[in-house]
Chimera marker file (.cmm) of the C-alpha trace (Angstrom):
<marker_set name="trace">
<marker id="1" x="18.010" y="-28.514" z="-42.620" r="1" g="1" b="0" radius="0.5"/>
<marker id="2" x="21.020" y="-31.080" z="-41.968" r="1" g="1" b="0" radius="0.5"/>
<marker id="3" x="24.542" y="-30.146" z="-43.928" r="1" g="1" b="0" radius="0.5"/>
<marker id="4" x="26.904" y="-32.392" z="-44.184" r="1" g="1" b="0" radius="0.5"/>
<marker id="5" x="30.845" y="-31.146" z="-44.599" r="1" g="1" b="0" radius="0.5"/>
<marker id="6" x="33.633" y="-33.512" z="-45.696" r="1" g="1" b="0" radius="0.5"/>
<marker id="7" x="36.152" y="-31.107" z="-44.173" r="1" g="1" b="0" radius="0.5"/>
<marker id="8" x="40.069" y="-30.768" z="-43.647" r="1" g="1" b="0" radius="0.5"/>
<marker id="9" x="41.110" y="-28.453" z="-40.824" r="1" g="1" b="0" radius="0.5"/>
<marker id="10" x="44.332" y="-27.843" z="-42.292" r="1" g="1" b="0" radius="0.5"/>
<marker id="11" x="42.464" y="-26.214" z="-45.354" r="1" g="1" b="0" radius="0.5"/>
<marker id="12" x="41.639" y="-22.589" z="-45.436" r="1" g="1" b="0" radius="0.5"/>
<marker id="13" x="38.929" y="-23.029" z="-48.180" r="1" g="1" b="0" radius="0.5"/>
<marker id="14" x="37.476" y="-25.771" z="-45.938" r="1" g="1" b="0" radius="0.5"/>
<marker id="15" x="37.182" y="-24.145" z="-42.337" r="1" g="1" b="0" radius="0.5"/>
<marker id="16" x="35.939" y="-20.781" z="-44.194" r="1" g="1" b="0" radius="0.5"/>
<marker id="17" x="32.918" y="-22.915" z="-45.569" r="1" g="1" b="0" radius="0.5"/>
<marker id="18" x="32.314" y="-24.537" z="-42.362" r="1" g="1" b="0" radius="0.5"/>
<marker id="19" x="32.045" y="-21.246" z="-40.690" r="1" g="1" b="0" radius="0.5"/>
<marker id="20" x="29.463" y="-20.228" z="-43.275" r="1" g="1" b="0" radius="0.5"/>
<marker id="21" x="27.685" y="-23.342" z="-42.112" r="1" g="1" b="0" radius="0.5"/>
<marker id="22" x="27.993" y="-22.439" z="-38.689" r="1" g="1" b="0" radius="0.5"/>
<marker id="23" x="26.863" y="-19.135" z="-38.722" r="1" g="1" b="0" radius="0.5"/>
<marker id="24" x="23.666" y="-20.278" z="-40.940" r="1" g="1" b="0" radius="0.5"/>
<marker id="25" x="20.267" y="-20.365" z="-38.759" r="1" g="1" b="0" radius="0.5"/>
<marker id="26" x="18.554" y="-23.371" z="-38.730" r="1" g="1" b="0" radius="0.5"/>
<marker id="27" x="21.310" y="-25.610" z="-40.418" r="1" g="1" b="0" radius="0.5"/>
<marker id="28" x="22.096" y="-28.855" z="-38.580" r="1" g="1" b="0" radius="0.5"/>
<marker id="29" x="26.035" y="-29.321" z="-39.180" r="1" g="1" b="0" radius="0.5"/>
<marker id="30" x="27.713" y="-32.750" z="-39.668" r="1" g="1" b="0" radius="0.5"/>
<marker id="31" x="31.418" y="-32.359" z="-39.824" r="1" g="1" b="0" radius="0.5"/>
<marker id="32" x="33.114" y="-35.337" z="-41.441" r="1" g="1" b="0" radius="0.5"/>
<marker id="33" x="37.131" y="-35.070" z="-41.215" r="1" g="1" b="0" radius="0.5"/>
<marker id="34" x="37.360" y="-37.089" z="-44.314" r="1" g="1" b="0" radius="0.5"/>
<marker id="35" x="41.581" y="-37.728" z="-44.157" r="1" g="1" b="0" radius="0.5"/>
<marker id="36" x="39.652" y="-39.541" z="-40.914" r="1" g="1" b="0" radius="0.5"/>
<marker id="37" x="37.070" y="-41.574" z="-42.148" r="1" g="1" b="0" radius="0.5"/>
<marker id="38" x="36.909" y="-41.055" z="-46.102" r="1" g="1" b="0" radius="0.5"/>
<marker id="39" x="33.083" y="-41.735" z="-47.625" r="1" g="1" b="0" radius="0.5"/>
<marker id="40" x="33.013" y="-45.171" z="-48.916" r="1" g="1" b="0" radius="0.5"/>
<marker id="41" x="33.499" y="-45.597" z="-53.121" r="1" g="1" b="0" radius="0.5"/>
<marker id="42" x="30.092" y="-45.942" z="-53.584" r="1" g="1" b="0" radius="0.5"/>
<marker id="43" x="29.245" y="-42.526" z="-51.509" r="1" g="1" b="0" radius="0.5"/>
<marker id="44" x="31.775" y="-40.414" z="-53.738" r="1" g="1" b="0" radius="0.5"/>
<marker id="45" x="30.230" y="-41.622" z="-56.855" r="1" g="1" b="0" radius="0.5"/>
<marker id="46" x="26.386" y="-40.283" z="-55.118" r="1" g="1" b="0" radius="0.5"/>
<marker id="47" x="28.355" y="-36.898" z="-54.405" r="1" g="1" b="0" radius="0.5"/>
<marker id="48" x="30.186" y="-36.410" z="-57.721" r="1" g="1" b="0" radius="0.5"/>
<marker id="49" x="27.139" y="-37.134" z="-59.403" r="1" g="1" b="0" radius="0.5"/>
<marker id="50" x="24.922" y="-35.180" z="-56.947" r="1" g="1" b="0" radius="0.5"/>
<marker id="51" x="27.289" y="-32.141" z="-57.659" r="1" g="1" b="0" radius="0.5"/>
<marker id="52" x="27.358" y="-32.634" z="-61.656" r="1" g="1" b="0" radius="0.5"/>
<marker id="53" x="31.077" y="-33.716" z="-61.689" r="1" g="1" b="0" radius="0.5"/>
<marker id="54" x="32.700" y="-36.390" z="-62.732" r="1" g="1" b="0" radius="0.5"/>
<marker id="55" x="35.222" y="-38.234" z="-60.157" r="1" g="1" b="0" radius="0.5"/>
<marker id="56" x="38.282" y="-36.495" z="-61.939" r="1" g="1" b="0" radius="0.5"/>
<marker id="57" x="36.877" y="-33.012" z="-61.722" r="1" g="1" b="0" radius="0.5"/>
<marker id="58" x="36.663" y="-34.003" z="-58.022" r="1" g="1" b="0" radius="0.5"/>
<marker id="59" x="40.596" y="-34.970" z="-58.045" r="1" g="1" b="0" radius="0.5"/>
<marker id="60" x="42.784" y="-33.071" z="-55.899" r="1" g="1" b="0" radius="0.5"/>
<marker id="61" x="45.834" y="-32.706" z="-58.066" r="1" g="1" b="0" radius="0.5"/>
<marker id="62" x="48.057" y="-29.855" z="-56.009" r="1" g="1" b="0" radius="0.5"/>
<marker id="63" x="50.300" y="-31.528" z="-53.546" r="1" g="1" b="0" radius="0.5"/>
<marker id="64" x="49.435" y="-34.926" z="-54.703" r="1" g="1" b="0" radius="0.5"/>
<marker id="65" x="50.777" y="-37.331" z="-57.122" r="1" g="1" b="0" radius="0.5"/>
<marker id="66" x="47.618" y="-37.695" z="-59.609" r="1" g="1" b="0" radius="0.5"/>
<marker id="67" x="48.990" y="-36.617" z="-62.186" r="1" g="1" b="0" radius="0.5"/>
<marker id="68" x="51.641" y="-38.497" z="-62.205" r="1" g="1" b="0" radius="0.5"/>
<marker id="69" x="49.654" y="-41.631" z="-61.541" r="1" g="1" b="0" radius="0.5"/>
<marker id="70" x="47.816" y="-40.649" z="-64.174" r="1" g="1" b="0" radius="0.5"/>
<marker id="71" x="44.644" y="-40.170" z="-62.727" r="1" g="1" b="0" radius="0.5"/>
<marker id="72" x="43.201" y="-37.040" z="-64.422" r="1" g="1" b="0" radius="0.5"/>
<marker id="73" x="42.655" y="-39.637" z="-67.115" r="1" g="1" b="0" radius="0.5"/>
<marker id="74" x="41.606" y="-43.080" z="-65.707" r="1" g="1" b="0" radius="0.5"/>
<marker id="75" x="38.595" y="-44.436" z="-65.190" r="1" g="1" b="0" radius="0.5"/>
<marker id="76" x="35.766" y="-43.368" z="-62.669" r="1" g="1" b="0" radius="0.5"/>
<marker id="77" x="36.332" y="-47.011" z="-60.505" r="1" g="1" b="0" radius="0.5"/>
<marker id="78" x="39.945" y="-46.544" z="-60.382" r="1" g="1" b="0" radius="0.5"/>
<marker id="79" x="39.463" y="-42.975" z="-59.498" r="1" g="1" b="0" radius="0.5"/>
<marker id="80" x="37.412" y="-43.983" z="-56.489" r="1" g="1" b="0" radius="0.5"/>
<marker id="81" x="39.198" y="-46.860" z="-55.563" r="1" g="1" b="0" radius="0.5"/>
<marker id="82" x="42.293" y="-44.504" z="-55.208" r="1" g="1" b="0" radius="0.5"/>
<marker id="83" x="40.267" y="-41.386" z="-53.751" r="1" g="1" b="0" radius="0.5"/>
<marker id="84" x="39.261" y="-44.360" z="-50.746" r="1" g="1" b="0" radius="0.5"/>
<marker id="85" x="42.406" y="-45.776" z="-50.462" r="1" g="1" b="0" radius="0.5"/>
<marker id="86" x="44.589" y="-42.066" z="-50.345" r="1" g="1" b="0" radius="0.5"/>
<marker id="87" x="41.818" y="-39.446" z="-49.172" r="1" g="1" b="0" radius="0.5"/>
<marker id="88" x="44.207" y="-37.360" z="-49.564" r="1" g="1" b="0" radius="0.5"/>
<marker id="89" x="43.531" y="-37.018" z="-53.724" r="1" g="1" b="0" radius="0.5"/>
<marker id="90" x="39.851" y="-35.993" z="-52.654" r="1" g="1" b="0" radius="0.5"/>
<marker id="91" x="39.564" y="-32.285" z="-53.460" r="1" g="1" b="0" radius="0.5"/>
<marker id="92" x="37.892" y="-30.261" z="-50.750" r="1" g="1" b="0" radius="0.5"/>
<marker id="93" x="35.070" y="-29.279" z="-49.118" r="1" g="1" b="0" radius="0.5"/>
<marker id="94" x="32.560" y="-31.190" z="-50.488" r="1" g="1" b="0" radius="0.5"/>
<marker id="95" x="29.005" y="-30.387" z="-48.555" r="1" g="1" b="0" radius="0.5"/>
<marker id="96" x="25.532" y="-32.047" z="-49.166" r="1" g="1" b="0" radius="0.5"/>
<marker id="97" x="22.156" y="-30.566" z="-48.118" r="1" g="1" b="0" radius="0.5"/>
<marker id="98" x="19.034" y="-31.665" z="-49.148" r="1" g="1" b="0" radius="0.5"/>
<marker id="99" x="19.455" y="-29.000" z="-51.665" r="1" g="1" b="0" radius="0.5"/>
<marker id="100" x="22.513" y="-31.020" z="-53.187" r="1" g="1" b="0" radius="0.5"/>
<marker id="101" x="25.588" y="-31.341" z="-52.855" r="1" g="1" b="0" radius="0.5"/>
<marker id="102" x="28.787" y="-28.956" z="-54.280" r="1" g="1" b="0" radius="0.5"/>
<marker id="103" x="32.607" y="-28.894" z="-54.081" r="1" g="1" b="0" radius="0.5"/>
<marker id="104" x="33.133" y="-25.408" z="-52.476" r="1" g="1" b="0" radius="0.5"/>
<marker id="105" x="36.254" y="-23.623" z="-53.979" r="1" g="1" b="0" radius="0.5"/>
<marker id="106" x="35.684" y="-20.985" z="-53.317" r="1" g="1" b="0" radius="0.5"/>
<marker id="107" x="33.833" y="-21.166" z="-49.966" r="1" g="1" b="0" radius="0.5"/>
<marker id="108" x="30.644" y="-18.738" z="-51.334" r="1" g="1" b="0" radius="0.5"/>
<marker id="109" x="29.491" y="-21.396" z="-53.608" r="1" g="1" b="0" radius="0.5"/>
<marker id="110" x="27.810" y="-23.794" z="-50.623" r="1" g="1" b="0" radius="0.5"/>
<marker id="111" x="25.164" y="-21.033" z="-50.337" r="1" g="1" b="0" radius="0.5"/>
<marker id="112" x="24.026" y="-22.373" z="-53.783" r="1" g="1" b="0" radius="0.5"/>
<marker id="113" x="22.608" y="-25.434" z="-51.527" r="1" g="1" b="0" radius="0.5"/>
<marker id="114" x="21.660" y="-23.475" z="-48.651" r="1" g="1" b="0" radius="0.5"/>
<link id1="1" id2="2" r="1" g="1" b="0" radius="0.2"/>
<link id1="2" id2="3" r="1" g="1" b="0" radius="0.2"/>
<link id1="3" id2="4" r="1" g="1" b="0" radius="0.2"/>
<link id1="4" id2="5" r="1" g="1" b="0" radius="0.2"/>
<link id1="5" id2="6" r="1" g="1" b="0" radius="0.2"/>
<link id1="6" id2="7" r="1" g="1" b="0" radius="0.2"/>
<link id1="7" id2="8" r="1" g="1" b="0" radius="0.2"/>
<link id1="8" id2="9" r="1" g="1" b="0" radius="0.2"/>
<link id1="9" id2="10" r="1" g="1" b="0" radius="0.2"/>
<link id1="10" id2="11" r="1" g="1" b="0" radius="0.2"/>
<link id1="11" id2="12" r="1" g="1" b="0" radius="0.2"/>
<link id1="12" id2="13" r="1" g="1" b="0" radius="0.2"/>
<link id1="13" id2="14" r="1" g="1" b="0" radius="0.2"/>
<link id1="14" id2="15" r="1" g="1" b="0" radius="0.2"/>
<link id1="15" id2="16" r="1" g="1" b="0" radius="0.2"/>
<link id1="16" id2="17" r="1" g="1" b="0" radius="0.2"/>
<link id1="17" id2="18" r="1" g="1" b="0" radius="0.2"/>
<link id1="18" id2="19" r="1" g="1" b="0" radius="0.2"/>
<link id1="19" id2="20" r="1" g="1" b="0" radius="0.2"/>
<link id1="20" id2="21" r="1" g="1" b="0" radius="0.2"/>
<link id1="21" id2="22" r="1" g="1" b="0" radius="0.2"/>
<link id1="22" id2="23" r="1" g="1" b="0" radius="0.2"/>
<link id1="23" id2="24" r="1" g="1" b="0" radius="0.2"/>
<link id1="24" id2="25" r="1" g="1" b="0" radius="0.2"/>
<link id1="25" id2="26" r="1" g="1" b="0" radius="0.2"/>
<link id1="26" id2="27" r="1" g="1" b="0" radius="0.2"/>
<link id1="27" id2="28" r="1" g="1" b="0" radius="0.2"/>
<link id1="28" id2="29" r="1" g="1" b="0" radius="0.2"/>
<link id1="29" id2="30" r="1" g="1" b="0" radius="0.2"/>
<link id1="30" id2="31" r="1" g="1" b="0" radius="0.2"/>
<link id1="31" id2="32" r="1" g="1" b="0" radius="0.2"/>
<link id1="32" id2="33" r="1" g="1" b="0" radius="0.2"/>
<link id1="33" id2="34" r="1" g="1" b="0" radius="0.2"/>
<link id1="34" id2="35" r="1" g="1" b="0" radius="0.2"/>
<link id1="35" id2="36" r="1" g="1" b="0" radius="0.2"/>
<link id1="36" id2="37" r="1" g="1" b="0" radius="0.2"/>
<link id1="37" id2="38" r="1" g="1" b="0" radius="0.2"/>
<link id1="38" id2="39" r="1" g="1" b="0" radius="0.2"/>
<link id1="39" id2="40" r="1" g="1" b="0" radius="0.2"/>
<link id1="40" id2="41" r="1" g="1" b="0" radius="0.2"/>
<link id1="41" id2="42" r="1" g="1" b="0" radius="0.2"/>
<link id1="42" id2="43" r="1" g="1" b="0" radius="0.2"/>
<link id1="43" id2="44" r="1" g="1" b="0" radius="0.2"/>
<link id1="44" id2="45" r="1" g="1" b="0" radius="0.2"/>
<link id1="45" id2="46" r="1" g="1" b="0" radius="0.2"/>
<link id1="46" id2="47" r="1" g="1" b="0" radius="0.2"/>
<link id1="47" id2="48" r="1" g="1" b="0" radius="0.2"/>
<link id1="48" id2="49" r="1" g="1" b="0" radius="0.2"/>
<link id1="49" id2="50" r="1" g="1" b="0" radius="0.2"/>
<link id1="50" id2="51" r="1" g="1" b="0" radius="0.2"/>
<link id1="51" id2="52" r="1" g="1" b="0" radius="0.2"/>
<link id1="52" id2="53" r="1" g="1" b="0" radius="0.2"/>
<link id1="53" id2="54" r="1" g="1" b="0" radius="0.2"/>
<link id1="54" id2="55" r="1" g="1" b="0" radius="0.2"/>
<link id1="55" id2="56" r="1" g="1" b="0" radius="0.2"/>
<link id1="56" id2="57" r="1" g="1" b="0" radius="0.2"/>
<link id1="57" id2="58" r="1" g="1" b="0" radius="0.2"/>
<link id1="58" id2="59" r="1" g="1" b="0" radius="0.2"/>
<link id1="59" id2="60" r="1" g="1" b="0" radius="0.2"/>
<link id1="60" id2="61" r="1" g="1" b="0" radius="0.2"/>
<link id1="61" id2="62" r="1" g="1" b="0" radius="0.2"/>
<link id1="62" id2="63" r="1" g="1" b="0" radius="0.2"/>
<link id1="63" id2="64" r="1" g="1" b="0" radius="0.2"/>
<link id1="64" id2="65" r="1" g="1" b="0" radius="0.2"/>
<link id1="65" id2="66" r="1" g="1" b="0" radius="0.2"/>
<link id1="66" id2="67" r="1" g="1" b="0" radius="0.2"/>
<link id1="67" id2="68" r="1" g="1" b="0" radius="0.2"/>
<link id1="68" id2="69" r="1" g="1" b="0" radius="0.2"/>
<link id1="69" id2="70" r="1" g="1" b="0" radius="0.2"/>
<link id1="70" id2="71" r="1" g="1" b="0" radius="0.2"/>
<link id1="71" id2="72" r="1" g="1" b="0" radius="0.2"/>
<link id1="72" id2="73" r="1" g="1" b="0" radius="0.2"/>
<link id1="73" id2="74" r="1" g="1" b="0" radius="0.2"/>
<link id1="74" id2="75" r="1" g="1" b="0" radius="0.2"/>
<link id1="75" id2="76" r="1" g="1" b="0" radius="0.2"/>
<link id1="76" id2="77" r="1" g="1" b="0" radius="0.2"/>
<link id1="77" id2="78" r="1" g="1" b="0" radius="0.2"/>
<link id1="78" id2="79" r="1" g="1" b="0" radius="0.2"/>
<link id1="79" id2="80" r="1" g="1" b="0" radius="0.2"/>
<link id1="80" id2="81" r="1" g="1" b="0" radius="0.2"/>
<link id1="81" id2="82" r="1" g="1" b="0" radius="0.2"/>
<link id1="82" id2="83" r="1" g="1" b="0" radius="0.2"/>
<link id1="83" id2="84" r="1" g="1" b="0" radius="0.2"/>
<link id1="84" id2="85" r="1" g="1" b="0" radius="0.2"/>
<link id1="85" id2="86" r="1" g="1" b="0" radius="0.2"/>
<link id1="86" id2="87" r="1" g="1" b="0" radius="0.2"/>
<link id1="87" id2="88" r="1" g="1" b="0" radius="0.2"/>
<link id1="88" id2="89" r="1" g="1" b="0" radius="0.2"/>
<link id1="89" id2="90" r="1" g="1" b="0" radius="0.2"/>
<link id1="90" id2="91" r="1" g="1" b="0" radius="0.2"/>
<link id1="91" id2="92" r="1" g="1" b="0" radius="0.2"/>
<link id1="92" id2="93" r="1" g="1" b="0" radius="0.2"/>
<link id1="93" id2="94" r="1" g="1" b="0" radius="0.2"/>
<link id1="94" id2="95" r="1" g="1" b="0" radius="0.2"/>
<link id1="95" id2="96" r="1" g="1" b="0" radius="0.2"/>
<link id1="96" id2="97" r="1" g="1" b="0" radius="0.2"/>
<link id1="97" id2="98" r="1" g="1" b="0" radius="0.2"/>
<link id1="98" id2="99" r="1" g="1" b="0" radius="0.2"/>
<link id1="99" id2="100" r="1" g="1" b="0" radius="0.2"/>
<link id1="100" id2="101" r="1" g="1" b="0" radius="0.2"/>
<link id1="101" id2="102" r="1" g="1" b="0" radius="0.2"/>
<link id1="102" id2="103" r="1" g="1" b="0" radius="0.2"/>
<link id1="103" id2="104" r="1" g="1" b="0" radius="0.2"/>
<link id1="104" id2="105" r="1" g="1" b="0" radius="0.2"/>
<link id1="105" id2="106" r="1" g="1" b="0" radius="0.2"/>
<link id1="106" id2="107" r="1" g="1" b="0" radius="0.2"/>
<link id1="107" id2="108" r="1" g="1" b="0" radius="0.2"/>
<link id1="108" id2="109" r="1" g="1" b="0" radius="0.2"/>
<link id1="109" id2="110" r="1" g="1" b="0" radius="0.2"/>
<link id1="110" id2="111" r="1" g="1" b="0" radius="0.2"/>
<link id1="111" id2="112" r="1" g="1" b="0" radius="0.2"/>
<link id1="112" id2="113" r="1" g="1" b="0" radius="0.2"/>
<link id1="113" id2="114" r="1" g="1" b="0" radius="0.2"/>
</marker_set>
């Protein structure tokens, strides 16, 4: 099975769910550093929606200025649009199997989709 991880090395949460990954048999690991090369709007919305979430539950608001943009309450497009342009407001890890796809804080739930 192929995992994909949209991972921050600087994030504790984030390299503890990638070591999960790593240390699960049989699982294919793509690591996407995605302060690097964030996913496209289009792929965000397909992940959010994948996970159940809406793109503001997938909002990183702690050391960012969404909430004083206002974000938490605008739109899904301008959401995005702001998530692509400053990857930085994307919360962390997200991973997608072919079992689905979750935002892992904490690290334990990407066994969900293992």
């Amino acid at each position: 099975m192929k995992a994909t991880i949209w991972h921050n090395p600087a994030c504790g949460t984030s390299r503890k769910t990638l070591a999960i990954l790593e240390e699960t048999p049989g699982l294919d690991v793509e690591v996407i550093e995605y302060l690097k090369t964030p996913p496209a709007a289009a792929k965000l919305a397909q992940l959010y929606r994948d996970a159940g979430l809406t793109p503001q539950q997938g909002l990183r608001r702690r050391g960012t200025d969404a909430e004083a943009r206002g974000l938490p309450e605008a739109g899904d497009g301008e959401v995005l649009a702001a998530m692509v342009a400053e990857p930085i407001l994307i919360e962390r890890p997200l991973v997608e199997t072919d079992k689905g796809v979750r935002l892992c804080r904490p690290q334990d739930v990407v066994r969900e989709i293992l």
